[in-house]
C-alpha positions, 0 to 999 in steps of 0.5 A, spaced: 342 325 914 347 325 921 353 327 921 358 321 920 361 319 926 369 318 928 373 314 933 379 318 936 386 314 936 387 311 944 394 309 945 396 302 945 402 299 948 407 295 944 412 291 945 418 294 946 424 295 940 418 296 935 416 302 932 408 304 931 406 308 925 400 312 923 396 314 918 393 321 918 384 320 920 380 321 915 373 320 914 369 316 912 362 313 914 362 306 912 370 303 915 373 304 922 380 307 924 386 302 923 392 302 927 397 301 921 404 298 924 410 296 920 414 291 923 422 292 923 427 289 920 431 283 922 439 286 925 444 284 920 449 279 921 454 283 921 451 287 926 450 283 930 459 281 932 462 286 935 469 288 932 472 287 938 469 280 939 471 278 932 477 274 932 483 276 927 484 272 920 489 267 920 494 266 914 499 259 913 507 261 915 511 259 908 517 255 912 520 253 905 525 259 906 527 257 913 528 250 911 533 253 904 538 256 909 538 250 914 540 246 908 545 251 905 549 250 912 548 243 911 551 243 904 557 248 906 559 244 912 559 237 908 563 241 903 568 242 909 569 235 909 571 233 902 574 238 901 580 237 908 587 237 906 586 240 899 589 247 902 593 250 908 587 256 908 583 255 915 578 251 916 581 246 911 588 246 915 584 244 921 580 238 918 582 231 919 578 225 921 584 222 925 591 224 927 596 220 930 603 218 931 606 214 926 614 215 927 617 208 927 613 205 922 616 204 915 615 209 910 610 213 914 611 221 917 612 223 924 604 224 924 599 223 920 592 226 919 587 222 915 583 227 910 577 225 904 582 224 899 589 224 902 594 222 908 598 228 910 603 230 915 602 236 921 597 241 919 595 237 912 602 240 910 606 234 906 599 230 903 600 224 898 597 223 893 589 224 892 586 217 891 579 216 890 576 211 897 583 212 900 586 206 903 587 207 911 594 204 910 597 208 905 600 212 910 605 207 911 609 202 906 606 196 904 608 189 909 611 196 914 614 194 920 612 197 926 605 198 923 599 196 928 598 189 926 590 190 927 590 195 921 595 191 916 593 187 912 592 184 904 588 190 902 590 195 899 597 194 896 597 190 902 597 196 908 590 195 910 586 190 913 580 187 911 574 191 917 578 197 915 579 197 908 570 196 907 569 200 913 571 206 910 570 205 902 563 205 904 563 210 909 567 214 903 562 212 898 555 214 901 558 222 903 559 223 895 552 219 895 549 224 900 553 231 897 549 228 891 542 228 893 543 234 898 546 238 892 539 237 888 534 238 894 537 245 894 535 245 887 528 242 888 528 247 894 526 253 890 520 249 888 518 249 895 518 256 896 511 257 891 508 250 892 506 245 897 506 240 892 514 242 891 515 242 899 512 235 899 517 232 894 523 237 897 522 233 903 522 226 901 527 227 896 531 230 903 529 223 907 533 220 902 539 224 903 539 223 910 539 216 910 545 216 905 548 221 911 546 217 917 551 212 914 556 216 912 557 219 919 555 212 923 560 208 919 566 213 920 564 214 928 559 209 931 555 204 928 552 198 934 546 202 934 544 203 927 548 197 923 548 192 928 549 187 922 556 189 920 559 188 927 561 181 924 562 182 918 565 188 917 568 190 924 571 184 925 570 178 930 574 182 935 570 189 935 569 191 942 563 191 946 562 199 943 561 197 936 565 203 934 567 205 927 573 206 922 576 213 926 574 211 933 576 204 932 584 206 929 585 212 935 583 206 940 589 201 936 593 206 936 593 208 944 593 200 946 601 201 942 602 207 946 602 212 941 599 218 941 592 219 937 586 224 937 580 225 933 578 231 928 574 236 932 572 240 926 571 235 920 566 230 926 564 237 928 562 239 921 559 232 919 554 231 925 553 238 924 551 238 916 547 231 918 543 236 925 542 242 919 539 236 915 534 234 919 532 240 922 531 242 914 526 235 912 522 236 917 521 244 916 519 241 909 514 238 910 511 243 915 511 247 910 507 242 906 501 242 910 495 246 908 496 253 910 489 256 913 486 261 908 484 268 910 476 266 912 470 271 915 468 267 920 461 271 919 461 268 913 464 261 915 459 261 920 452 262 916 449 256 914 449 257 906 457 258 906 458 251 911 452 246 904 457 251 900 465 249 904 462 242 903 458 240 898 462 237 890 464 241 886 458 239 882 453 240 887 455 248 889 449 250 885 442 249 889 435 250 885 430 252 890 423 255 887 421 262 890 413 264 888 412 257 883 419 259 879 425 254 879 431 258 881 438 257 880 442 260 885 450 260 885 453 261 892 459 265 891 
């Protein structure tokens, strides 16, 4: 018998990016010599992204905490109001919703600032008693002469007018009625700090407030854009053309009878800010109640089985596939 025959390995060209192995020839007289190349395997994913081009994750912003302390300057305003003439001590000795001369009136001080609860002289020193919706008038006598005549009338113990006695008693009314609902959305407030749902239920509770407080400040300064419907009935058939409300309207009578009037700077200023701090708050509440963003891999994100799992029932997030004629559960984690 001959000698078997070998074929010596030629170089082939391949396709570059991939890689040819072979085998060490071994003899044989009854097969030929076979080129052996095993195909790489696919890059990963992940190695395929850069790091650089891979964009950071994103996290929600808890503004809860924010809209806490704009509430509690709301809060700590409001009380600046209420609690005018109560002490000498500043800022309190400043508050006042109206000072005005009234020297020559019957039964009434040189000048007279109108606080929440009382009437008192200069500086809110020489107070009367506190009263509950105090009427205008109690800063003069009953039936007092010298008194403007558009603020007296029979209500009151007869010292005040109609417009004013109800301008004010509602204005009065809803301040408390504010105060109340302010009060427990700071409450609800710490709620909101660790649940969406909370922030969600704070901000409607806090849309409440604003209401009550939005009449409140409107009834004690201007009211023809908010309630145009009390400008006959309330404010009187000889409002003026600016509709203006229960201490913007008393300064304007006392100035038509040549006496010197000035609105509070600090209790306006400290009312419309606590409606501003107010506002800003309910509108951070409900930011806050938005779904924030969880941290995602957009790798992940981007692969077709996380996008069936991202959008599939909760019933349905287990796919059954069959590999090799078995029935497979698989689980997408």
């Amino acid at each position: 018998m001959g000698e078997p025959r070998t074929q010596a390995l030629l170089p082939t060209s391949h396709p570059p990016g991939r890689r040819r192995t072979t085998t060490t020839p071994t003899p044989t007289t009854t097969s030929k010599w076979h080129e052996v190349s095993t195909p790489p395997s696919p890059p990963s994913t992940h190695q395929a992204i850069s790091p650089i081009l891979t964009p950071p994750k994103k996290s929600g912003l808890n503004l809860a905490p924010l809209a806490l302390l704009f509430l509690a300057g709301s809060l700590v305003l409001l009380w600046f109001v209420i609690l005018s003439g109560v002490t000498h001590t500043t800022p309190l000795r400043q508050t006042y919703f109206l000072r005005a001369s009234t020297a020559g009136i019957q039964g009434a001080r040189p000048v007279s600032q109108w606080t929440y609860f009382q009437v008192c002289g200069l500086d809110n020193a020489d107070c009367g008693p506190a009263r509950p919706g105090l009427p205008l008038g109690d800063a003069w006598a009953t039936d007092a002469s010298g008194a403007p005549p558009q603020l007296i009338g029979s209500y009151g113990g007869g010292t005040t007018s109609y417009s004013y006695w109800y301008m004010w008693r509602f204005g009065w009314v809803f301040f408390l009625i504010a105060l109340f609902f302010e009060s427990l959305v700071f409450l609800l407030g710490l709620i909101a700090l660790c649940s969406r749902i909370g922030s969600a239920v704070t901000g409607l509770l806090a849309v409440v407030a604003l209401v009550f407080f939005t009449v409140a400040v409107s009834l004690m300064t201007y009211v023809s854009f908010s309630f145009p419907f009390l400008r006959p009935r309330i404010l009187g058939e000889q409002a003026d053309s600016g509709c203006r409300a229960t201490f913007v309207k008393m300064r304007n009578v006392f100035h038509s009878e040549g006496r010197d009037a000035q609105i509070g700077s600090y209790a306006f200023g400290f009312a419309w800010g606590a409606w501003a701090a107010l506002l800003v708050a309910t509108v951070l509440f409900f930011i806050a109640a938005r779904k924030r963003r969880d941290a995602v891999d957009p790798v992940m994100a981007a692969t077709p089985s996380t996008r069936r799992r991202r959008w599939a029932l909760p019933w349905r997030r287990g796919g059954v596939r069959s590999v090799d004629g078995h029935r497979v559960k698989e689980e997408y984690a």
